[in-house]
N, C-alpha and C positions, 0 to 999 in steps of 0.2 A: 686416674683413679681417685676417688671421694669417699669417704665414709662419711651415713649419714646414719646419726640415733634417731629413735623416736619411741614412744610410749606408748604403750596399746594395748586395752581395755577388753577381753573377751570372757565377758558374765558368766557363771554358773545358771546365771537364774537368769530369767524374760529383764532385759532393761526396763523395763515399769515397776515389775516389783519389786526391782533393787533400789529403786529411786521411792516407791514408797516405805523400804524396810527403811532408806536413810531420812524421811522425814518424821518417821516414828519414833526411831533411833536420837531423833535431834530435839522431839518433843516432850519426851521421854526426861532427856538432858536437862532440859528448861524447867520442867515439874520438880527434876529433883532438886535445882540450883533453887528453883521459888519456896519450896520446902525446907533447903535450909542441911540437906540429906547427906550422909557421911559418906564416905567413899566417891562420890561426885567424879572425882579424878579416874579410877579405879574401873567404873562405869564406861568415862568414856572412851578409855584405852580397849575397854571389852568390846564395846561398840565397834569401834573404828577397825579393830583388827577383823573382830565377823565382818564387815562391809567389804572390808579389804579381800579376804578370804574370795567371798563372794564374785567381788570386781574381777579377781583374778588377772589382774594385771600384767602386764611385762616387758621387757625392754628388747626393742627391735634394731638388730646393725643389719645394715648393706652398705654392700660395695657397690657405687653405682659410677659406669662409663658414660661420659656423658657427647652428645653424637654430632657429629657437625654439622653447620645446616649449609644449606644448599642455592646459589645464586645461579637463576636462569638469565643468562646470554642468550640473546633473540637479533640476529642480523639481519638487515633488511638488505637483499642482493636484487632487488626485481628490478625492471628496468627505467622507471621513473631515476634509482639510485645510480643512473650514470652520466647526467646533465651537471653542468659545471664543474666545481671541484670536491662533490659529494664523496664521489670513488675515496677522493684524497683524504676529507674528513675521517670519512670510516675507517680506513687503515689506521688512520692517528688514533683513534678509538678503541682500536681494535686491542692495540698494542699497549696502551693507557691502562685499560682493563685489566688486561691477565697481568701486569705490572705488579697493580694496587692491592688487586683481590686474591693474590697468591701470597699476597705481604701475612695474607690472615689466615693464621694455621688452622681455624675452626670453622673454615669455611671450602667448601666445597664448589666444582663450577661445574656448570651444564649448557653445552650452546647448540644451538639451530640456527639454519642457514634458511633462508625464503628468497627463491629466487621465483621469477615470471617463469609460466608454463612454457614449452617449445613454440616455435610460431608454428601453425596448423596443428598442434596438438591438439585429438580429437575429446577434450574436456571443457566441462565450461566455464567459463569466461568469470573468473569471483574475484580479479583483481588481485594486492595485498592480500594474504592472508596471516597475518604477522599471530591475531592472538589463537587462532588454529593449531598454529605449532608450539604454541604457548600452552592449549588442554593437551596437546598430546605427549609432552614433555610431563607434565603433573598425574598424568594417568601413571609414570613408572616410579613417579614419589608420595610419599605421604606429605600430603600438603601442613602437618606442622613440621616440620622441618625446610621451608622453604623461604629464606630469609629474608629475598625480591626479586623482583623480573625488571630487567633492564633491556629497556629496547633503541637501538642505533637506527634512525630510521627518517624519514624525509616529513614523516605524516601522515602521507596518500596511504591510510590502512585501510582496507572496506572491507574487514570483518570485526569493529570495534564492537564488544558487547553492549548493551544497557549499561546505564549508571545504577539503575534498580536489580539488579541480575544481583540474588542473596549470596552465593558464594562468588564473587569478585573477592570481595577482601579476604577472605580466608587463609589465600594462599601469601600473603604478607602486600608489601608494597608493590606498585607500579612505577616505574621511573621511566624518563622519554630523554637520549639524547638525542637531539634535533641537530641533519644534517640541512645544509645548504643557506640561503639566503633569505633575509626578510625581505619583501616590496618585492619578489621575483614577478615578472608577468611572462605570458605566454598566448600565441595565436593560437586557435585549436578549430581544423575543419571535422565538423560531426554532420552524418551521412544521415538526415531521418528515414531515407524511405529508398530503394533503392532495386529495380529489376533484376529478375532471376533470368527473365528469358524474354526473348522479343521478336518478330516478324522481321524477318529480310529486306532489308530498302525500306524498313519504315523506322523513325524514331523511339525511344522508348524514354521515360522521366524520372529522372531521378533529383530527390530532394535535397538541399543541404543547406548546413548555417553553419557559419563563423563567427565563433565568440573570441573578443578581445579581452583575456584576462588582464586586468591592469587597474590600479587605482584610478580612478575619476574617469573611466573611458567613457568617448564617447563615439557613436556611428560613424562609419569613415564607408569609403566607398573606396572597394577594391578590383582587381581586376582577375580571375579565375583561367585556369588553362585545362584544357580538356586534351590528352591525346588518346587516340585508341589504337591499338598494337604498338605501339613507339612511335607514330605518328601525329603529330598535331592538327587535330581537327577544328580546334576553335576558340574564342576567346570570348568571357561570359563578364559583366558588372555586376555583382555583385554589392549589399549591404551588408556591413559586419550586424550581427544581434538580430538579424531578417531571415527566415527560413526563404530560400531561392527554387524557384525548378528548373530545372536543366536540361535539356532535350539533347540525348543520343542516338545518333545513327548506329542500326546493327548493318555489317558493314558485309559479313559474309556470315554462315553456316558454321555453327559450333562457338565455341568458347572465343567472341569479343573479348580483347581483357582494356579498362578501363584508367586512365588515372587522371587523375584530378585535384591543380593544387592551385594554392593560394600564396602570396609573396609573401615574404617571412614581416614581421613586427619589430620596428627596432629594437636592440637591445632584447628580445625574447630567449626563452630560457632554450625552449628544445624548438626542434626543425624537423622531426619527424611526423609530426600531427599535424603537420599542415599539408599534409597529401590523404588519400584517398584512393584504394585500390578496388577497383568491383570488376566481377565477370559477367558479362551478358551472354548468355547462349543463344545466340540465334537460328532459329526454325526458319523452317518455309512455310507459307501456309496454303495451300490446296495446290501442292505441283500442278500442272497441269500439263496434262502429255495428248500426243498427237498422235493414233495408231491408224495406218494406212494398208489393210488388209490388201494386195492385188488381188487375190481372189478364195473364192474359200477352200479352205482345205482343214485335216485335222487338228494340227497345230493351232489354226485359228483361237479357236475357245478358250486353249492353254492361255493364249498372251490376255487374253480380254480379263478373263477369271485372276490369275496375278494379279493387275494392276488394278480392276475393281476390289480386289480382298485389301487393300491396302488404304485405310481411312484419309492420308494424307495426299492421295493421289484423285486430281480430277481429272477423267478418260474421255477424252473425246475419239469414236471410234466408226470408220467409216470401211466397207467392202465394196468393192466396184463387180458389180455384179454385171451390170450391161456396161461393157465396153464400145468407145464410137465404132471399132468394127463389127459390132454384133448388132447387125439391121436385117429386122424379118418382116418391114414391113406393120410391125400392130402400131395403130394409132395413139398416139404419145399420149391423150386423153383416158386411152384403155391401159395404161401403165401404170401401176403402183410403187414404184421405186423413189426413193427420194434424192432428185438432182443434188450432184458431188458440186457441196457449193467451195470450189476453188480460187476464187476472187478472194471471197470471204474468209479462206484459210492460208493460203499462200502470197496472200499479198496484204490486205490491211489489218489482218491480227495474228500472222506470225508472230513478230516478236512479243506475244503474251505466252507461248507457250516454252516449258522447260524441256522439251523434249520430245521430236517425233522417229518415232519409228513407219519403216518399214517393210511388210512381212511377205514376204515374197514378191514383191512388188515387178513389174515389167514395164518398160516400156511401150503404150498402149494407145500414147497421144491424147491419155487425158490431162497430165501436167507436161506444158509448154516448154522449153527451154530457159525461157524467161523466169519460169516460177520455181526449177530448178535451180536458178543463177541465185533466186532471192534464199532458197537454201544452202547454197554455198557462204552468202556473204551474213546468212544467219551463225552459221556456226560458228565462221571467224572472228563474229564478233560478240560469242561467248554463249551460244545456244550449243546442242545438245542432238546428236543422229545416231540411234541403229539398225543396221540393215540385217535383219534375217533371211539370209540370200536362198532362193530357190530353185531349183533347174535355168531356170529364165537366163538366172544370172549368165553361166557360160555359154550364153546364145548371142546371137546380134542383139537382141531384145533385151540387154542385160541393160541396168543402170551405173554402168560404166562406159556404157558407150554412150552416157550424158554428161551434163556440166558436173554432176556429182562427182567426175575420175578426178577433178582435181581434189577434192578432201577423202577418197575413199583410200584408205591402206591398203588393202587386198587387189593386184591386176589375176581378173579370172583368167585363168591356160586355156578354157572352153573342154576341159573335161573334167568330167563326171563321174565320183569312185562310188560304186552301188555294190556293197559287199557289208559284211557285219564287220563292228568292230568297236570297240571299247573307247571314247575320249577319255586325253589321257593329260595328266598337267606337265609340260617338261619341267626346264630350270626355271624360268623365270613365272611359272601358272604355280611350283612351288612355294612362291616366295611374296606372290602379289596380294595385298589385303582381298582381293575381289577372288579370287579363286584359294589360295592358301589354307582357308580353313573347310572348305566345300567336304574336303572327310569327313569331319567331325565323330560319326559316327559311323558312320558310311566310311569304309575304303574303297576306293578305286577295283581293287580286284572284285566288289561284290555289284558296281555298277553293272544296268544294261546297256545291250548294243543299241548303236544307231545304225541305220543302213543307208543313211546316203552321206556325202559330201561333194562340193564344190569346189572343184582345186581353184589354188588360186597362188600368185606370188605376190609377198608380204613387201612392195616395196618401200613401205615406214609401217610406224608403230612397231606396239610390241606382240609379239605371240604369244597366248597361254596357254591354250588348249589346243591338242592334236592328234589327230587322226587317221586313216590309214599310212603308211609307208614315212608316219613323223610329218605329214601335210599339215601348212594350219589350219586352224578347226574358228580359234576366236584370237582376235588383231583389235588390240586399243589404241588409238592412235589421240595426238594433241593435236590440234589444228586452230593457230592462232590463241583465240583465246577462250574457245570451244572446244569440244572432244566430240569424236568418233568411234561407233565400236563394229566391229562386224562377227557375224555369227551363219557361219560359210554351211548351214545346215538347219535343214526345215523339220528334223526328226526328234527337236528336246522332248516335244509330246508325250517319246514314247515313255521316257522315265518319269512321266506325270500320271499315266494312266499304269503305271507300275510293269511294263515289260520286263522280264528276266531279273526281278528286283526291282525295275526303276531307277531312279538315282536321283539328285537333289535341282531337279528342274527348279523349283519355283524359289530359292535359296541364289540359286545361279541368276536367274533372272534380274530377283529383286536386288543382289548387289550389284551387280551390271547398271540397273538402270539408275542405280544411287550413284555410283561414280562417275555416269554419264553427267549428274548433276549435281556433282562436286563436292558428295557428301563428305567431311574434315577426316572422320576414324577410314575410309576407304582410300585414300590417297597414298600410293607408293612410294613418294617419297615424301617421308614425313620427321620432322623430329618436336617431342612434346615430354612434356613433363606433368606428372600428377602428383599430387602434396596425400601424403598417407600418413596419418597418425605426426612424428617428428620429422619425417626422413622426406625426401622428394626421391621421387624416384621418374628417372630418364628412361627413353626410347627413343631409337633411330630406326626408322625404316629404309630400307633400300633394295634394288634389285642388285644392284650392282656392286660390286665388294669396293668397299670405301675405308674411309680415314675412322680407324675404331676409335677417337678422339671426341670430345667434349668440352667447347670453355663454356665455362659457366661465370654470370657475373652478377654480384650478390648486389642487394640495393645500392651500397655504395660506393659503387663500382670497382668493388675488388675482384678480378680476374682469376678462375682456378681451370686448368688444365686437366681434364677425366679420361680415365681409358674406359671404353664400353666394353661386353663381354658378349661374344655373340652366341646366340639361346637358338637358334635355328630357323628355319622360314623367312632371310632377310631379316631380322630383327637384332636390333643390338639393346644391352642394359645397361644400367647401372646406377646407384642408389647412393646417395650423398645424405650425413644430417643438417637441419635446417637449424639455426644458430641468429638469423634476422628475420623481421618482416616487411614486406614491401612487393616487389617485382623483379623478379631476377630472370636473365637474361642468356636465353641455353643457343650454342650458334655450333654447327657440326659442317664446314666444307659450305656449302651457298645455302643452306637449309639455316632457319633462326624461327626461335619461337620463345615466347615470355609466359611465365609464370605467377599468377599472384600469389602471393604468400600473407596468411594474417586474418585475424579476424577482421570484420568491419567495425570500427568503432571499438576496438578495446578499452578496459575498464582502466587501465589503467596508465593510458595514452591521455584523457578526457581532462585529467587536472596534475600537472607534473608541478606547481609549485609546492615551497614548502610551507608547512602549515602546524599548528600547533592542537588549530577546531579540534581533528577529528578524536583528537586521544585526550583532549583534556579533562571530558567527565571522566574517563577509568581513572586517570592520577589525580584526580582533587575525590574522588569514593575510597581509594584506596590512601589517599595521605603521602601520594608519590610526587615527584619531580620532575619540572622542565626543563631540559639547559639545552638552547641553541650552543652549537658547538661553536661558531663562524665570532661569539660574543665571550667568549672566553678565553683569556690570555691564558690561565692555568685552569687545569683540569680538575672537576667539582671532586670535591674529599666526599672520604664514606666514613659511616661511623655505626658501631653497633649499638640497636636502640632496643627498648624493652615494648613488649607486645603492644602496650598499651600505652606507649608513649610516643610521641613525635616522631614523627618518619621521613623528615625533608625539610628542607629552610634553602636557602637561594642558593648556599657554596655548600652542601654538603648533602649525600645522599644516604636515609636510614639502611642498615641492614640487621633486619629484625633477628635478636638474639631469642631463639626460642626455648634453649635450657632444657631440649627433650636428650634423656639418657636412657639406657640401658643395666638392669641388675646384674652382674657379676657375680656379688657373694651376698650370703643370707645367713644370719643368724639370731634366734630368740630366746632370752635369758625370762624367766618367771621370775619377778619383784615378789611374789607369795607362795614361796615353799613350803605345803602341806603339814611337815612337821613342828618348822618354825612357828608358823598362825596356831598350830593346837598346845605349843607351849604358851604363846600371848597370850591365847584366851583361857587359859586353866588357872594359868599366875593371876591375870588382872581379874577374873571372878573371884580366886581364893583371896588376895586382899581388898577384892570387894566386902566378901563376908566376910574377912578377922575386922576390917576396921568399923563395920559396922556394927559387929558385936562387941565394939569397946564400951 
């Protein structure tokens, strides 16, 4: 508590015409003193007490509290702040701090913490944001009581304001304790340019350059490692300060994941910027499918319409309309059909296509054994077959009594179930990406019937769909390093043309023939991870009840053990937070899949030494301080300084004493009490006029 007087002047009359009664009042004086005039004295006592009167004067106490000012603590946690023995500095800092500044009863503390956003956090990319949390700290004070901002911190700030910016200074000084070493250098791989998505079997170019931070560097020649899935694909030369292009193979269908690194720099500060994470998705571009009608029927149109509605599929589609048993006789000249050019398709441009079907097809003698054998050793060696089987099939005539019986799943019984009845999904058509979600909207109990099927015994693959009496209906099979699928019924049509409701013909179709061509989200046994906001969140797929288990292994190769939780349909979960960036590494029983984690190129990966540049306009605008920590034996003293006085010198840091208080108590005495002033002025007029009338 203080008590503070003070004297204060509140007129009766306009301050102007008090000030010209007191110049009249004085001119007045002067006349009479020039004159020589009696009572002179008398006069001015008259004078001075009417002015006085007038002025009305009076004397002012308070009680004034006076209020502590306030020092902003600003910590720099982001991730640049964990290379050498920075961690360590700051601690020592930390602790330094609240020591000295608690020493000062009139001083008050305020701190923030800045740490780097989560890796895959879905924000953008601003780096440091140190004087951020510095307006938002000042937002919940009045910037005269703010005594200075003290920041702990490497340098790497990228939200430093102008040095021109009018209110910088306001809030008092800026001071910088500088974590880490002077001369630090560091290697840093930066990605210019980089593919989102690329074509199958073909390369795609991605750009980069390597800058060697380091006094006097100069170009070296380095050598670059490319792996893609965890495999090492290749080894690049490379110019340091050279933008390079780099040609990547998209190696299969979906999320490629990339890495890409450079051998560390001697003596360099961090090791994490010398890698390179990217994903390449890879597409197919114009599938190309093979549909082999044996002859027409209704169905027909269903399969063509599908596959033509679909932009990424190119249909090559042939019906054998004259079969070599169907001779009448007309002369081949008077025929308008277009010769099944079979050379042309089963023998020197097979392997261009992704996939042939065929729909009802019979044994007819128009494909040979031979051309049959080159589809067998098609498939095994990574192509793509499905048979829409039709009557034919359980006859002599069927395409299992060709070379095809060794890749087909299905042995037909030779009978034939011609009744209604509902496909139906068992255990495993519940659980398989390719039939699993075929509900959707649609239940099963509101599908139509089909009326025929194909018996047959499943001796491989797996069943999905089934049919009268639990018969298989559809068999996926693997074969080598190709697939198979069979579809034991010619009557999907009907749910296309909307019989008794219909049902999802063309849904059924088009995942069928996606998995037939290895589409990544269709595969039944699958384990993957997707990056959400902070968290990664896992999935296991499986038909088969498996090890509810999870290792996960984080860049640097720490190992953590996950339990998944099963959600239904074959599917397992489970959602971990993300804590690094880089490639981590999910492995569930024989199944393994990587993850990228990270922005490309973060802001503040790009320059991890420490540095003084970037903060040195705010503290030489504001009258603040440097002090490398790593250069100081004892820790820089503080001292409280006046608003307008020195704020830093080389060992000692200002803290602006800003003297802002608060009224408590109030009271105002009048120096001219009414009765008093009308005694003054009665007496000093009445011996005005006695002495003058002497």
């Amino acid at each position: 508590m203080t008590e503070f007087l003070d004297v204060h002047l509140d007129p009766l009359v306009s301050p102007d015409l008090l000030l010209i009664l007191a110049g009249l009042s004085l001119a007045l004086l002067l006349f009479s003193a020039l004159r020589k005039g009696r009572g002179l004295l008398f006069r001015a006592l008259f004078l001075t007490a009417l002015l006085t009167l007038l002025a009305n004067p009076s004397v002012i106490s308070e009680t004034r509290q006076y209020l502590n000012d306030t020092v902003l603590l600003i910590f720099d946690e982001s991730d640049s702040q964990k290379y050498g023995d920075r961690t360590a500095q700051q601690a020592r800092a930390k602790a330094l701090l609240n020591q000295k500044l608690t020493s000062f009863k009139t001083l008050d503390i305020q701190t923030a913490t800045v740490q780097s956003p989560a890796p895959g956090a879905d924000l953008q990319d601003e780096g440091t944001q140190l004087f951020k949390a510095r307006r938002n700290l000042l937002k919940t004070l009045p910037s005269g009581r703010i005594a200075a901002t003290i920041l702990v911190t490497d340098g790497q700030v990228h939200d430093v304001p102008s040095a021109e910016t009018p209110s910088l200074s306001e809030a008092g000084p800026v001071h910088v304790l500088l974590t880490g070493q002077e001369n630090e250098k560091d290697r840093v791989l930066f990605v210019e340019t980089a593919p989102a998505f690329g074509i199958v079997n073909k390369d795609v170019t991605a750009r980069i350059k390597v800058t060697d931070q380091e006094e006097n560097t100069v170009p070296k020649t380095i050598v670059a490692t490319v792996h893609i899935d965890g495999t090492e694909i290749k080894k690049v030369a490379i110019r340091t300060g050279r933008v390079t292009d780099i040609s990547l193979p998209v190696l299969h269908g979906g999320a490629n994941f990339v890495e890409i690194r450079v051998p560390e720099l001697e003596g360099e500060l961090a090791k994490t910027n010398n890698a390179a994470f990217l994903t390449v998705n890879g597409i197919r571009d114009r599938l190309k499918v093979l549909l082999v009608s044996g002859e027409p029927h209704m169905g027909e149109r269903g399969w063509r319409n599908i596959l033509k509605s679909d932009p990424s599929v190119e249909l090559v589609h042939f019906t054998i309309l004259r079969p070599p048993e169907k001779q009448d006789g007309t002369p081949i000249n008077e025929l308008s059909l277009i010769p099944f050019p079979i050379a042309e398709l089963f023998e020197r441009k097979l392997e261009e296509f992704d996939l042939i079907i065929f729909d009802r097809y019979r044994r007819r003698g128009v494909l040979s054994p031979g051309y049959l054998n080159n589809i067998v050793n098609y498939v095994e060696k990574g192509g793509a077959l499905l048979e829409a089987a039709g009557p034919a099939f359980a006859t002599p005539l069927s395409l299992y009594r060709t070379p095809l019986a060794a890749i087909l799943p299905g042995r037909p019984t030779g009978e034939i179930h011609e009744e209604g009845y509902v496909p139906t999904l068992n255990a495993n058509g519940e659980k398989h990406p390719v039939t699993a979600l075929l509900s959707g909207t649609e239940t099963q109990t509101n599908w139509g019937r089909w009326f025929r099927m194909i018996d047959a015994e499943p001796d491989t693959g797996t069943v999905l769909m089934t049919g009268p009496a639990e018969r298989p209906l559809l068999i996926l099979e693997r074969r080598g390093k190709g697939r198979v699928a069979q579809l034991l019924s010619d009557h999907a049509w009907l749910w296309g043309h909307g019989f008794e409701g219909g049902g999802p013909q063309s849904e059924l179709l088009r995942r069928l023939s996606h998995w037939l061509m290895k589409e990544p989200e269709l595969e039944e046994e699958r384990l993957f991870g997707r990056v959400s906001g902070n968290r990664l969140n896992i999935s296991r797929r499986s038909l088969a009840a498996t090890d509810n288990t999870v290792t996960i292994q984080d860049p640097d190769g720490v190992k953590e053990d996950m339990s998944l939780e099963d959600t239904g349909n074959g599917l397992w979960t489970a959602t971990m937070p993300l804590t690094k960036q880089g490639l981590y590494t999910l492995q569930s029983g024989d199944l393994k899949s990587l993850v990228a984690v990270g922005r490309l190129n973060p802001v503040e990966n790009q320059d991890v030494r420490s540095t003084a540049d970037k903060v040195s306009p705010v503290t030489d605008t504001t009258d603040g301080g440097i002090f490398r920590l790593s250069s100081f034996n004892d820790f820089p003293d503080f001292r409280r300084t006046a608003p307008d006085g020195k704020q830093s010198s080389e060992t000692w840091m200002g803290l602006r004493d800003n003297r802002t208080y608060e009224v408590t108590g109030y009271d105002r005495t009048s120096l001219s009490p009414p009765l008093l002033a009308l005694l003054i002025l009665m007496g000093s007029l009445c011996f005005a006029w006695w002495r003058e009338g002497r």
